[in-house]
N, CA, C and O atoms as a GROMACS GRO file, in nm:
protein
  584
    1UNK      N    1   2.410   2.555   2.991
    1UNK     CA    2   2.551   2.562   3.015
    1UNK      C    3   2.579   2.520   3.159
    1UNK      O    4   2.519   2.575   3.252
    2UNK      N    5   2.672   2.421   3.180
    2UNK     CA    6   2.740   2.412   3.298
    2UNK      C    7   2.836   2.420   3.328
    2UNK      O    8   2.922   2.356   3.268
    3UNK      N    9   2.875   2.524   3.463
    3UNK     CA   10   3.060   2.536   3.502
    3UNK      C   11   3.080   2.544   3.627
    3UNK      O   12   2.981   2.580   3.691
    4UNK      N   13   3.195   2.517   3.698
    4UNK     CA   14   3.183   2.510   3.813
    4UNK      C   15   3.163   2.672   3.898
    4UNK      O   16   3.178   2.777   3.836
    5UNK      N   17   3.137   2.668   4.007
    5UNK     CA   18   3.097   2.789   4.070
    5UNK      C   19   3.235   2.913   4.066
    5UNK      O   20   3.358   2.916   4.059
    6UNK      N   21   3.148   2.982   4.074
    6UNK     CA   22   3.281   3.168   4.101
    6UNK      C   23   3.218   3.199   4.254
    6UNK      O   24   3.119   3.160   4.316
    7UNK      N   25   3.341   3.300   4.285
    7UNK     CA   26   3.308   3.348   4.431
    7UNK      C   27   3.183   3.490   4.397
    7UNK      O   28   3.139   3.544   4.498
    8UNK      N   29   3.133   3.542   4.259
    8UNK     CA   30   3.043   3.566   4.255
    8UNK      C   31   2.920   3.522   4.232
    8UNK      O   32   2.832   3.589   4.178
    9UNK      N   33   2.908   3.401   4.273
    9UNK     CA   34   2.777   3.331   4.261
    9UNK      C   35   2.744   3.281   4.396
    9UNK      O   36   2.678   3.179   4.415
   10UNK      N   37   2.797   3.368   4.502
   10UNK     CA   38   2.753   3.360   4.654
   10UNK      C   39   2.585   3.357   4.637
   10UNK      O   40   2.521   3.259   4.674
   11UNK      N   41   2.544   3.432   4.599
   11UNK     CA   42   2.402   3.509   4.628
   11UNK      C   43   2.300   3.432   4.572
   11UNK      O   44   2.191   3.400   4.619
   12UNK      N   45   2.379   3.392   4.406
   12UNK     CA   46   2.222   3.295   4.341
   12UNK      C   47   2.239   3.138   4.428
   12UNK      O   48   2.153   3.056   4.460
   13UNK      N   49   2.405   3.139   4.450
   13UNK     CA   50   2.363   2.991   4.528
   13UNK      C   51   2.270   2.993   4.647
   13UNK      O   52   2.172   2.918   4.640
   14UNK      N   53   2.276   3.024   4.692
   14UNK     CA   54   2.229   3.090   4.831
   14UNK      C   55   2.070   3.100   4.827
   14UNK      O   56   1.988   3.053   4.905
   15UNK      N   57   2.056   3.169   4.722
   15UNK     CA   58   1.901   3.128   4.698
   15UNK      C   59   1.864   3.004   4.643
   15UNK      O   60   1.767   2.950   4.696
   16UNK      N   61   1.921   2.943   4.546
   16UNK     CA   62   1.856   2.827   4.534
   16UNK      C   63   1.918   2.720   4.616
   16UNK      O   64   1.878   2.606   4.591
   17UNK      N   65   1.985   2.731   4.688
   17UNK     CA   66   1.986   2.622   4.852
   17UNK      C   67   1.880   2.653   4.899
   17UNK      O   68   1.807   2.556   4.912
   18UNK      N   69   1.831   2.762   4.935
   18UNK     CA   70   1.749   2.795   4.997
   18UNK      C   71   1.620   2.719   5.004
   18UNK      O   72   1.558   2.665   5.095
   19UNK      N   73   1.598   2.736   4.845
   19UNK     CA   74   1.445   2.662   4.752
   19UNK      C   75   1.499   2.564   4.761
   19UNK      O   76   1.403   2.488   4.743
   20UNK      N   77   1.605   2.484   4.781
   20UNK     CA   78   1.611   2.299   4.696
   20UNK      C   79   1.587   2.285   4.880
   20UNK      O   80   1.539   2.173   4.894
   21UNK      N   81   1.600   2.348   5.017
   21UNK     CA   82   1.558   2.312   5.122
   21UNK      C   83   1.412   2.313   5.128
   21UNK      O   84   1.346   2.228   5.187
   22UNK      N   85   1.370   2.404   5.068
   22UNK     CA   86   1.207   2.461   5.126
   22UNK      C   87   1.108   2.366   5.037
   22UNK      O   88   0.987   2.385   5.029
   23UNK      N   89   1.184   2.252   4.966
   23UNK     CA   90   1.096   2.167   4.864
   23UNK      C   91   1.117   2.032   4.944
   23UNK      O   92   1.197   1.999   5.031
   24UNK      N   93   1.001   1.960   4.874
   24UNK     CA   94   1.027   1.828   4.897
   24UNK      C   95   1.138   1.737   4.830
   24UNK      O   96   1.118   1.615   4.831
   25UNK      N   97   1.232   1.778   4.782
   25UNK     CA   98   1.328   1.710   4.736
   25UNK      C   99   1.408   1.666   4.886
   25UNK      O  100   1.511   1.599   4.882
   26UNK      N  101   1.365   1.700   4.983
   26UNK     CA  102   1.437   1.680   5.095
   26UNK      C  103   1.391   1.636   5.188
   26UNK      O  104   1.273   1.607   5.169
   27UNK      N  105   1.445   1.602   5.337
   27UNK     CA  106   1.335   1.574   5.457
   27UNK      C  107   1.332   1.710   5.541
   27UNK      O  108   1.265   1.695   5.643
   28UNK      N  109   1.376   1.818   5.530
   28UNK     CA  110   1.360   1.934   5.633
   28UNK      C  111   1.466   2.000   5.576
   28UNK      O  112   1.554   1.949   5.507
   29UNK      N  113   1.453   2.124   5.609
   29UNK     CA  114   1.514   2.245   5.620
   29UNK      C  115   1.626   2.244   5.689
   29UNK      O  116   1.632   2.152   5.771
   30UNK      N  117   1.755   2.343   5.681
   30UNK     CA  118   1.862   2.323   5.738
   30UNK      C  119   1.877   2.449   5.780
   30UNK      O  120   1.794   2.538   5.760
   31UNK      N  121   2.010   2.469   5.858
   31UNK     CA  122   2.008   2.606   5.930
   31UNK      C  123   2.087   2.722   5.813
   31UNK      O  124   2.186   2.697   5.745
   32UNK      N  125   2.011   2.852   5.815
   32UNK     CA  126   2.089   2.945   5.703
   32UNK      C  127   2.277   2.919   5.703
   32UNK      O  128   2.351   2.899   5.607
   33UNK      N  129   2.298   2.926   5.803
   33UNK     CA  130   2.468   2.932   5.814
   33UNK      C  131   2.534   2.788   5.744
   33UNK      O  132   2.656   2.772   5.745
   34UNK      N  133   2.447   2.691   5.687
   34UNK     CA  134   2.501   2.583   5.639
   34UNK      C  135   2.485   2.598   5.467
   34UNK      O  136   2.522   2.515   5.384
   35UNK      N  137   2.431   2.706   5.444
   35UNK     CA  138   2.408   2.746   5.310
   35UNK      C  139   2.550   2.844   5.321
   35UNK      O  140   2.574   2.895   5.211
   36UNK      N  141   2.612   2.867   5.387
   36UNK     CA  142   2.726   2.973   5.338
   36UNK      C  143   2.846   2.861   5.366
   36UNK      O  144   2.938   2.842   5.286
   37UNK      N  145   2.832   2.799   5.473
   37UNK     CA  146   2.929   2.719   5.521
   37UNK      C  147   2.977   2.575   5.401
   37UNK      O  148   3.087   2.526   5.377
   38UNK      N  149   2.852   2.547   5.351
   38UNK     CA  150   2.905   2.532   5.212
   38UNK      C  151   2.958   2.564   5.079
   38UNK      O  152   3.016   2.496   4.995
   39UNK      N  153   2.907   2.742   5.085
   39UNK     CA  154   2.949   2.768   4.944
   39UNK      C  155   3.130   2.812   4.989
   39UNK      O  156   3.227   2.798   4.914
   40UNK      N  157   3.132   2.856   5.100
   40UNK     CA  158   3.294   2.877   5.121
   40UNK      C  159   3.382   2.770   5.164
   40UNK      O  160   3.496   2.793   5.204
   41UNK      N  161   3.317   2.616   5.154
   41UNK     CA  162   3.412   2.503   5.163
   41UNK      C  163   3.421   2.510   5.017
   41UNK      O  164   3.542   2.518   4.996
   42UNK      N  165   3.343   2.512   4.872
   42UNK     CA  166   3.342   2.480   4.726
   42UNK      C  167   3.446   2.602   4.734
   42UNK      O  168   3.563   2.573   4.708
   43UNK      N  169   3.426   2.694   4.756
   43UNK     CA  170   3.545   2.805   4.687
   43UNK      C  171   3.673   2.774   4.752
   43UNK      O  172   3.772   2.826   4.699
   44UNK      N  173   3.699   2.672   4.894
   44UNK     CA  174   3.818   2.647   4.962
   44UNK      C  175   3.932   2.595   4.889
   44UNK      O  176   4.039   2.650   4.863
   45UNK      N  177   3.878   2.457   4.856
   45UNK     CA  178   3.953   2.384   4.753
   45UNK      C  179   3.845   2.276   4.719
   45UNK      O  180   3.731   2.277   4.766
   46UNK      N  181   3.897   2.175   4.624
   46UNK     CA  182   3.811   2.059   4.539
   46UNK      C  183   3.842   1.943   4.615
   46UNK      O  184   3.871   1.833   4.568
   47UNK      N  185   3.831   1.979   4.751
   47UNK     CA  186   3.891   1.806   4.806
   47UNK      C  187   3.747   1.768   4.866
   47UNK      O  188   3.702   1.664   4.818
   48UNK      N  189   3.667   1.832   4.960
   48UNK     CA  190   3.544   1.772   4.965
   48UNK      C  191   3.406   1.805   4.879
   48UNK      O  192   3.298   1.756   4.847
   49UNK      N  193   3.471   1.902   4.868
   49UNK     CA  194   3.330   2.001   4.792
   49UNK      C  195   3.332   2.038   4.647
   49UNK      O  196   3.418   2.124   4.628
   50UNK      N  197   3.254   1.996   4.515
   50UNK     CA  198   3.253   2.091   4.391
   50UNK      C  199   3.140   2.165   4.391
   50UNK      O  200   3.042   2.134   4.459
   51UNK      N  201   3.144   2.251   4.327
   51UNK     CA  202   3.003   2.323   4.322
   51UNK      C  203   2.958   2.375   4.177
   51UNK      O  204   3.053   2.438   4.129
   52UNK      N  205   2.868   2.374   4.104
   52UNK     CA  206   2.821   2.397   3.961
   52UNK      C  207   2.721   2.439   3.933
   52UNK      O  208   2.619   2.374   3.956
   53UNK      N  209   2.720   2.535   3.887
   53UNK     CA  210   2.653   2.615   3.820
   53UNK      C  211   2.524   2.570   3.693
   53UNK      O  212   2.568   2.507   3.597
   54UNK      N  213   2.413   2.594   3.691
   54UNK     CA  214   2.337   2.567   3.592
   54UNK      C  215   2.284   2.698   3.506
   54UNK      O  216   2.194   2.760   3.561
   55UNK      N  217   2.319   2.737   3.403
   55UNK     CA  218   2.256   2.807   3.277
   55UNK      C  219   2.204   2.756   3.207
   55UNK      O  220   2.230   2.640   3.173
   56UNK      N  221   2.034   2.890   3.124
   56UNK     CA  222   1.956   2.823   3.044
   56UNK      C  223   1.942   2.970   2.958
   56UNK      O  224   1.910   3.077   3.011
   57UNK      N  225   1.966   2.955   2.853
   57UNK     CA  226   1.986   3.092   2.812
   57UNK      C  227   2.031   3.201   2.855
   57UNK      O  228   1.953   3.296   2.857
   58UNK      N  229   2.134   3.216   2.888
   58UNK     CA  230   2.205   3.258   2.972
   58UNK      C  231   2.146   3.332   3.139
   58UNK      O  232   2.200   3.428   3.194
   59UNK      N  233   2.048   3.269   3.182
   59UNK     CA  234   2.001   3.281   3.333
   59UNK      C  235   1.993   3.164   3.410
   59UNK      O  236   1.924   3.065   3.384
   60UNK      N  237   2.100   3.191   3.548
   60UNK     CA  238   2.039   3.101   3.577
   60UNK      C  239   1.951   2.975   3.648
   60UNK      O  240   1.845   3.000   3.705
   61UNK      N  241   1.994   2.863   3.640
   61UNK     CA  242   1.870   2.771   3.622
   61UNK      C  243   1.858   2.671   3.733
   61UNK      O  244   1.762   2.597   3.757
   62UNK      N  245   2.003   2.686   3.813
   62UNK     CA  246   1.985   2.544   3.922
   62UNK      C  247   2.170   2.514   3.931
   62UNK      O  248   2.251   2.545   3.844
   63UNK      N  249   2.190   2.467   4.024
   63UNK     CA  250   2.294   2.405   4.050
   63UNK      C  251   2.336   2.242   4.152
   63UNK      O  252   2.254   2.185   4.224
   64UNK      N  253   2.450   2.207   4.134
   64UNK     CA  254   2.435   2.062   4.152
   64UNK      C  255   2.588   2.109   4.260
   64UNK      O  256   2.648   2.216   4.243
   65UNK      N  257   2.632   1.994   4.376
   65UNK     CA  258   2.726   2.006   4.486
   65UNK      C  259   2.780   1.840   4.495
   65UNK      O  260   2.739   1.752   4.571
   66UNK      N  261   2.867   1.834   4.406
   66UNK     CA  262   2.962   1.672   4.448
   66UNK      C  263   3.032   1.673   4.592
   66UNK      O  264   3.056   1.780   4.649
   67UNK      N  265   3.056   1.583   4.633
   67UNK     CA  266   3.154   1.547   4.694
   67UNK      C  267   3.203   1.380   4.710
   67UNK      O  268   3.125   1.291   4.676
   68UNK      N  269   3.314   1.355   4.753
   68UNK     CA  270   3.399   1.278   4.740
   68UNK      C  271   3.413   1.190   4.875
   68UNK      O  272   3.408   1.244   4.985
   69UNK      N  273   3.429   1.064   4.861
   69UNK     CA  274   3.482   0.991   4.989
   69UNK      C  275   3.530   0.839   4.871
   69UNK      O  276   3.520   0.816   4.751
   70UNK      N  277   3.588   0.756   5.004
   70UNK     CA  278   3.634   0.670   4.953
   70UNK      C  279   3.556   0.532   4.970
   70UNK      O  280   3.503   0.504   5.078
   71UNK      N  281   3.549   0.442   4.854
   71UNK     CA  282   3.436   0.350   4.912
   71UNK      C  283   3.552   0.211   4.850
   71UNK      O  284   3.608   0.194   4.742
   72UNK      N  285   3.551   0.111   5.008
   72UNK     CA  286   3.594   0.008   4.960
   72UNK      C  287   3.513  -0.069   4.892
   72UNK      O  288   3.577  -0.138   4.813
   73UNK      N  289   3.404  -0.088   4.888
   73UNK     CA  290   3.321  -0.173   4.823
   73UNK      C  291   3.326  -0.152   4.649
   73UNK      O  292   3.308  -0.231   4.556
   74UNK      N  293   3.369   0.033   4.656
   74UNK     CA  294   3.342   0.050   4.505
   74UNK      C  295   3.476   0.063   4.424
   74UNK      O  296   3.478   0.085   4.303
   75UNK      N  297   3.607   0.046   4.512
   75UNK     CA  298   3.736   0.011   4.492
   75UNK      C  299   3.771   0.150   4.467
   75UNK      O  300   3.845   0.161   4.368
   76UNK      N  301   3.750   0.233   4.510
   76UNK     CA  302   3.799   0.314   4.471
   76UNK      C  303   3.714   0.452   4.554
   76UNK      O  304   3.640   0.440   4.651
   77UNK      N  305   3.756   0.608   4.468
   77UNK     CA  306   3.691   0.713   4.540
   77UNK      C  307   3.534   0.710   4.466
   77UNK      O  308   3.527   0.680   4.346
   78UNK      N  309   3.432   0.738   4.530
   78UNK     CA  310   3.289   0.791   4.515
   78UNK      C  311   3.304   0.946   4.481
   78UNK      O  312   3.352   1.038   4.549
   79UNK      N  313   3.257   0.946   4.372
   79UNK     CA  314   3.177   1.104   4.355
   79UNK      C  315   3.012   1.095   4.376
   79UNK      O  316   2.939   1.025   4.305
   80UNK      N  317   2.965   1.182   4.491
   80UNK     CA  318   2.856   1.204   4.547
   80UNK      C  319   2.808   1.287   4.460
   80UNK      O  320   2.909   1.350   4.426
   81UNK      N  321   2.709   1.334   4.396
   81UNK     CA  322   2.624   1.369   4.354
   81UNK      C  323   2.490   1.448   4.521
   81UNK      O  324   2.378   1.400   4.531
   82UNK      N  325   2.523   1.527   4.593
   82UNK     CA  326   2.551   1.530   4.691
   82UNK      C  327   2.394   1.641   4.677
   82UNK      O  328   2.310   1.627   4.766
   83UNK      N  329   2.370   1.735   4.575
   83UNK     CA  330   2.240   1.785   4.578
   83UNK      C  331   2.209   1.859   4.386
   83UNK      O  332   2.281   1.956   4.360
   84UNK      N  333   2.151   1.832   4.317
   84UNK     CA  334   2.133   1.876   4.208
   84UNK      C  335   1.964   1.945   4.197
   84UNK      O  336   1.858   1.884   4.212
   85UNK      N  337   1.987   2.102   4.163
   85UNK     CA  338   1.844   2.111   4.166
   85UNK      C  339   1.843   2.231   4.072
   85UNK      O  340   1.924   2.323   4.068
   86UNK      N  341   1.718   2.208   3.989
   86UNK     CA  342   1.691   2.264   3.867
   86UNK      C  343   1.558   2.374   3.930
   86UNK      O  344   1.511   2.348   4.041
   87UNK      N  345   1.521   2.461   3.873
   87UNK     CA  346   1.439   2.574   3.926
   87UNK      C  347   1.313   2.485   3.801
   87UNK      O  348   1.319   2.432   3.690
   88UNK      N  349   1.226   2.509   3.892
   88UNK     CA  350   1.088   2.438   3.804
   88UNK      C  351   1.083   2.465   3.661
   88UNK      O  352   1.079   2.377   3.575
   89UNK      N  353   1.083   2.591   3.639
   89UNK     CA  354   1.067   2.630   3.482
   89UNK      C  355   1.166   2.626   3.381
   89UNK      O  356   1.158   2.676   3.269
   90UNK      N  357   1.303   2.532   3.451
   90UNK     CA  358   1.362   2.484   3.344
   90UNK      C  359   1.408   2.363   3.352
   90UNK      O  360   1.526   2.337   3.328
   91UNK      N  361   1.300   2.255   3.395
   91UNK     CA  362   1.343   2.119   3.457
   91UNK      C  363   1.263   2.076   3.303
   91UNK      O  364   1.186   2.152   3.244
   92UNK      N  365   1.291   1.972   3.268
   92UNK     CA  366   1.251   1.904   3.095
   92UNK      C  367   1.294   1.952   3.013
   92UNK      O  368   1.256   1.928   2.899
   93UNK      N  369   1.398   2.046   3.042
   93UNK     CA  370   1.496   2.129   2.917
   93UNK      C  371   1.620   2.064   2.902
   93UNK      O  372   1.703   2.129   2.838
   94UNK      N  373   1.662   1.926   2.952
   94UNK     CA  374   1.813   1.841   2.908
   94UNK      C  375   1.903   1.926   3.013
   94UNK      O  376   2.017   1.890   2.982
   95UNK      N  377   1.914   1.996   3.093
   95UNK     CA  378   2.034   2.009   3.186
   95UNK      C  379   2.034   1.915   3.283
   95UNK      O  380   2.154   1.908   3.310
   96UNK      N  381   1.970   1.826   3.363
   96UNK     CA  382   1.992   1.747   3.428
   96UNK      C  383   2.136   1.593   3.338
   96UNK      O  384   2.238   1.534   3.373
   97UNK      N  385   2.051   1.599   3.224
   97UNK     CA  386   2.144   1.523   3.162
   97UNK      C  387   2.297   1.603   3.086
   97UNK      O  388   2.409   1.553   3.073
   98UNK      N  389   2.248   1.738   3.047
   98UNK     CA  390   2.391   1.793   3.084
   98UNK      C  391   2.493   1.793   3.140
   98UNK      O  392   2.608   1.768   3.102
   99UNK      N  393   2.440   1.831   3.261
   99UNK     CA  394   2.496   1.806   3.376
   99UNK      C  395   2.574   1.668   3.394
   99UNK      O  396   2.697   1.661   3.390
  100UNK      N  397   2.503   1.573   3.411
  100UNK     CA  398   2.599   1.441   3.372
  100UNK      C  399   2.679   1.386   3.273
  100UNK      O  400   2.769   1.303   3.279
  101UNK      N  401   2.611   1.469   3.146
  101UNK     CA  402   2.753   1.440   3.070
  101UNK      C  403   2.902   1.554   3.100
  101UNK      O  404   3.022   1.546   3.073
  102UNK      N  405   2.846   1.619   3.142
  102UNK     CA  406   2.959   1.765   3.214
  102UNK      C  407   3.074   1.650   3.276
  102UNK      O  408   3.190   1.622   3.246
  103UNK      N  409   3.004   1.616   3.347
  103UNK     CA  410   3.070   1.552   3.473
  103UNK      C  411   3.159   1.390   3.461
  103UNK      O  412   3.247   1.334   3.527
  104UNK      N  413   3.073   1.356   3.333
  104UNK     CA  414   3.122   1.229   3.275
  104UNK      C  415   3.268   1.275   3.200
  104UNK      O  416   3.372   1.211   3.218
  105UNK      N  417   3.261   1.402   3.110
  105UNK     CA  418   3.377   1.407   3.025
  105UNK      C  419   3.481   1.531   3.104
  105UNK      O  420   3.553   1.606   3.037
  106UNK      N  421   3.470   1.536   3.284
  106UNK     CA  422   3.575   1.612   3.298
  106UNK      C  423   3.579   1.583   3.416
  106UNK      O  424   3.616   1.669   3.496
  107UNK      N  425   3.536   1.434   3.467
  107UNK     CA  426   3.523   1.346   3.577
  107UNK      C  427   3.696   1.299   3.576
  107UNK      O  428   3.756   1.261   3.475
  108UNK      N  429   3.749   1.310   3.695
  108UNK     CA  430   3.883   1.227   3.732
  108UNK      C  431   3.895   1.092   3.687
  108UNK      O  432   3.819   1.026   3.756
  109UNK      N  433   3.934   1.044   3.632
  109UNK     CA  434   3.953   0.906   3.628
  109UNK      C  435   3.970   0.810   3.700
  109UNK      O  436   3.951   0.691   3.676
  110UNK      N  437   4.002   0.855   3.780
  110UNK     CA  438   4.037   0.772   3.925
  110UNK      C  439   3.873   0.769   4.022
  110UNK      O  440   3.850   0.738   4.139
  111UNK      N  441   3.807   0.804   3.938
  111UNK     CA  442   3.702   0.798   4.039
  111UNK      C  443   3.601   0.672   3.998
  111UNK      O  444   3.560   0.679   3.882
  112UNK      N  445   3.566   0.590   4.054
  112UNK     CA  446   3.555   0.434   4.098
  112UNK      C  447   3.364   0.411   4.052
  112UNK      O  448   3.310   0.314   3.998
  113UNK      N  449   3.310   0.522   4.094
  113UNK     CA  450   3.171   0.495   4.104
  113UNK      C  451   3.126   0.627   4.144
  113UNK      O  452   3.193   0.694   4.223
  114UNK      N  453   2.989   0.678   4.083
  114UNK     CA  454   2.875   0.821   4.118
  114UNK      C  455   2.775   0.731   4.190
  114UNK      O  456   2.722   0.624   4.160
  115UNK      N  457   2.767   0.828   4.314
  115UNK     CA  458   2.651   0.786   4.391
  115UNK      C  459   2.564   0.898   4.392
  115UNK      O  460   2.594   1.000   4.329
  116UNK      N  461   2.448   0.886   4.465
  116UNK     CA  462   2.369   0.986   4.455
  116UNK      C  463   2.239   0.941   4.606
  116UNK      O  464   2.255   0.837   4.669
  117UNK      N  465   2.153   1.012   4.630
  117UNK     CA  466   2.039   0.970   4.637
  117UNK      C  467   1.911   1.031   4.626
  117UNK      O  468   1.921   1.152   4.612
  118UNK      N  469   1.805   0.991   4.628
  118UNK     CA  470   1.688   1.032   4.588
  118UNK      C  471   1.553   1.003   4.711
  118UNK      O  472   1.548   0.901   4.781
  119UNK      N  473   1.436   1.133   4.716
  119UNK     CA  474   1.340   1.090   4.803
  119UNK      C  475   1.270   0.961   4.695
  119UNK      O  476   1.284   0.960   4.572
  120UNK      N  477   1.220   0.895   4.748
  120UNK     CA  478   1.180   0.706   4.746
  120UNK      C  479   1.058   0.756   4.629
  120UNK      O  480   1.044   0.706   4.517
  121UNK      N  481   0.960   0.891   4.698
  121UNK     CA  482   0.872   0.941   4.613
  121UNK      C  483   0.880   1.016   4.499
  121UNK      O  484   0.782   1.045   4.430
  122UNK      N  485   0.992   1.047   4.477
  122UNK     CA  486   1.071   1.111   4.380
  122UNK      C  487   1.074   1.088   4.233
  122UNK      O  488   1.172   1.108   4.162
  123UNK      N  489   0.948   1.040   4.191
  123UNK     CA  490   0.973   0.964   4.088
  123UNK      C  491   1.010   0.991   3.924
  123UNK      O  492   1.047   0.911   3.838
  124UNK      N  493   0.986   1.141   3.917
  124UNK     CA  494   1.051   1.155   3.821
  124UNK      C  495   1.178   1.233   3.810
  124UNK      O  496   1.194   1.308   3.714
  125UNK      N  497   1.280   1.219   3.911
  125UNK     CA  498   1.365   1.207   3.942
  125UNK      C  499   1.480   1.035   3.927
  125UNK      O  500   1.589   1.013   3.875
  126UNK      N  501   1.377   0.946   4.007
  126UNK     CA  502   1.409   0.799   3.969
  126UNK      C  503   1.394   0.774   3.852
  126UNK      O  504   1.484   0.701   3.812
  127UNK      N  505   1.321   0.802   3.773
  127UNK     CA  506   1.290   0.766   3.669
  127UNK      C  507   1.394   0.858   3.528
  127UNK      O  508   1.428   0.810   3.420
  128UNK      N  509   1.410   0.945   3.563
  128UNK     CA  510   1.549   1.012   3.480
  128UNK      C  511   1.670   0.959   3.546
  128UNK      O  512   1.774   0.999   3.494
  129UNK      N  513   1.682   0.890   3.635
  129UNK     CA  514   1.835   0.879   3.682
  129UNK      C  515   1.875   0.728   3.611
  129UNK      O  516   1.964   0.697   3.531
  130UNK      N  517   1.765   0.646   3.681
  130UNK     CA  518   1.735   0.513   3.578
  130UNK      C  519   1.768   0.513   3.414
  130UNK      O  520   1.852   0.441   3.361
  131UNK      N  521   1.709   0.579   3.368
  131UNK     CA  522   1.700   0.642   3.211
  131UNK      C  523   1.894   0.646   3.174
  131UNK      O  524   1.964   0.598   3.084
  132UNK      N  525   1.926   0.737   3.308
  132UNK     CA  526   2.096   0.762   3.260
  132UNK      C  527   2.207   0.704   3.308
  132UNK      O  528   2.324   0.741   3.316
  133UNK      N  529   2.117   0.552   3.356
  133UNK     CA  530   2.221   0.422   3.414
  133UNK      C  531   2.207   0.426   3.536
  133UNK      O  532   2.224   0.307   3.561
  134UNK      N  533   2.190   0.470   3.624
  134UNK     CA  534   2.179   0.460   3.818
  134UNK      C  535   2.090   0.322   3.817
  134UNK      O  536   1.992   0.314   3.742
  135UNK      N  537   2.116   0.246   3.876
  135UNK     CA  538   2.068   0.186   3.958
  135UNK      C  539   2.065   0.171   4.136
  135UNK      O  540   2.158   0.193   4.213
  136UNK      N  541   1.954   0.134   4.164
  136UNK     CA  542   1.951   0.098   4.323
  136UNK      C  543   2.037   0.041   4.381
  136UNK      O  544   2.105  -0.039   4.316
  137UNK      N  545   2.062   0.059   4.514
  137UNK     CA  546   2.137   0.002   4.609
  137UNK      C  547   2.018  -0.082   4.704
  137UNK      O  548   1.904  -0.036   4.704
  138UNK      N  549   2.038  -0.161   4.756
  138UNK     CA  550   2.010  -0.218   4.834
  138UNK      C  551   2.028  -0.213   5.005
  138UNK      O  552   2.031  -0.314   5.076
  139UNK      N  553   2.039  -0.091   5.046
  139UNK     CA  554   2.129  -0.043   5.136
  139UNK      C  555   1.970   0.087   5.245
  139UNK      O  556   1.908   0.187   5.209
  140UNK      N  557   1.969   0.026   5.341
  140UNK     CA  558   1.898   0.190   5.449
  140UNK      C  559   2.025   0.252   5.459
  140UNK      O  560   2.130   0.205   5.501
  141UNK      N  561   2.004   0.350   5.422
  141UNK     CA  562   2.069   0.438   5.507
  141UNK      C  563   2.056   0.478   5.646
  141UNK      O  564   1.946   0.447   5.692
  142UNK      N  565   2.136   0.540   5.730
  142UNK     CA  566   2.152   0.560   5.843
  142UNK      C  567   2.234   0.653   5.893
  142UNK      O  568   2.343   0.667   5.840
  143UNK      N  569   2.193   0.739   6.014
  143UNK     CA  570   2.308   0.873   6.029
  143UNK      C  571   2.293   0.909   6.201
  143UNK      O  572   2.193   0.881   6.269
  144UNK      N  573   2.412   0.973   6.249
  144UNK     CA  574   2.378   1.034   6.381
  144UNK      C  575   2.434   1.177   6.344
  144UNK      O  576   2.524   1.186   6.261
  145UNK      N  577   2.374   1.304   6.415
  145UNK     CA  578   2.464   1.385   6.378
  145UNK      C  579   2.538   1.438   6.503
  145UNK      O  580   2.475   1.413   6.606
  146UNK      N  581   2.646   1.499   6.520
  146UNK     CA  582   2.724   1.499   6.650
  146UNK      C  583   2.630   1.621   6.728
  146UNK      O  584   2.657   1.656   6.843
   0.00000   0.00000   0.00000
């Protein structure tokens, strides 16, 4: 089951930010206060932040964090796909693709293109995203932070 987050799901988010930092799905760890500082922008409003919930028999299982910007190239707004992470023991159970059809049949219309990204080594990650239409960009990324 997927739905978007409640202001009682402070605590499980919180832990699994925690774990989707402390894994290699990432390049490093972030500071605790950016794990709250996000879940109270998702409960603010839906302009930069969604936040969603993952159930697997009714426990649950992982959650995924969109956000939004505008891309001229893609004519329109980007939905980011911004962090999706499944707890090990229920990853090959179809919520990853849940999840995208969630998002496909209650996605804005106005939204232009899903981006996402992935570690390079990531491969069965690439290899399910491939599977559900993503293709590569051609693009380094690049960042400063203030």
């Amino acid at each position: 089951m997927i739905r978007k987050m409640k202001k009682e799901d402070k605590d499980i988010f919180i832990r699994m930010t925690e774990m989707f930092y402390a894994s290699e799905a990432v390049l490093h760890p972030i500071p605790e206060r950016y794990h709250r500082d996000a879940f109270d922008e998702i409960m603010r409003s839906n302009v930069y932040l969604g936040g969603y919930l993952f159930a697997f028999e009714g426990k649950p299982a992982g959650y995924a964090i969109t956000a939004k910007s505008y891309s001229h190239e893609a004519g329109g707004i980007t939905l980011w796909v911004d962090e999706l992470f499944v707890l090990e023991e229920y990853r090959s159970k179809g919520i990853g693709s849940e999840f995208f059809n969630y998002l496909k049949a209650t996605m804005d219309p106005s939204i232009a293109r899903v981006r996402l990204e992935v570690e390079s080594d990531n491969h069965r990650a690439i290899r399910f995203y491939r599977k559900i239409g993503f293709t590569e960009l051609e693009y380094n990324q690049m960042y400063v932070d203030k």
